[in-house]
C-alpha angles and dihedrals in degrees: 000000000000132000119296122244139190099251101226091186083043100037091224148079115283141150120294131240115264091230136003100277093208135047122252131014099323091058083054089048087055100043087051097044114019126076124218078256098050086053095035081062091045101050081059094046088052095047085060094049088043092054103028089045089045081230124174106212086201090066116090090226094054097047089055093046081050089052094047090053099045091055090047087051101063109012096029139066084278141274108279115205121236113292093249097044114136121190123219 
């Protein structure tokens, strides 16, 4: 079993993630502050944004919007899905 954290995206304590998942300081900020729960939400959230934005994560200008998203999803107010989402 990993660290603990202080899941900023939970609000609890959960286990830590085993490496930064991202480069640069963000991916510090989420090694520090995000659990293996709190990503494993995020990488859901941003499959939904990959399929329901069309986005190529390959493209420069869709990485940054990712990055912009992710920050917002766990330091921000929160990543809002597209206005006509509609779960299944």
């Amino acid at each position: 079993m990993g660290e603990m954290v202080n899941c900023v995206h939970l609000k609890r304590e959960a286990e830590g993630l085993d490496k930064p998942p991202y480069p640069g300081e963000l991916g510090k900020r989420i090694f520090e502050n995000v659990s293996k729960e709190g990503w494993k939400a995020w990488l859901g959230h941003q499959t939904m944004l990959l399929n329901e934005y069309r986005l190529n994560p390959i493209d420069p200008q869709a990485r940054t919007f990712l990055e912009s998203e992710m920050e917002k999803f766990f330091f921000g107010g929160g990543s809002s899905a597209p206005p006509d989402f509609q779960p299944q």
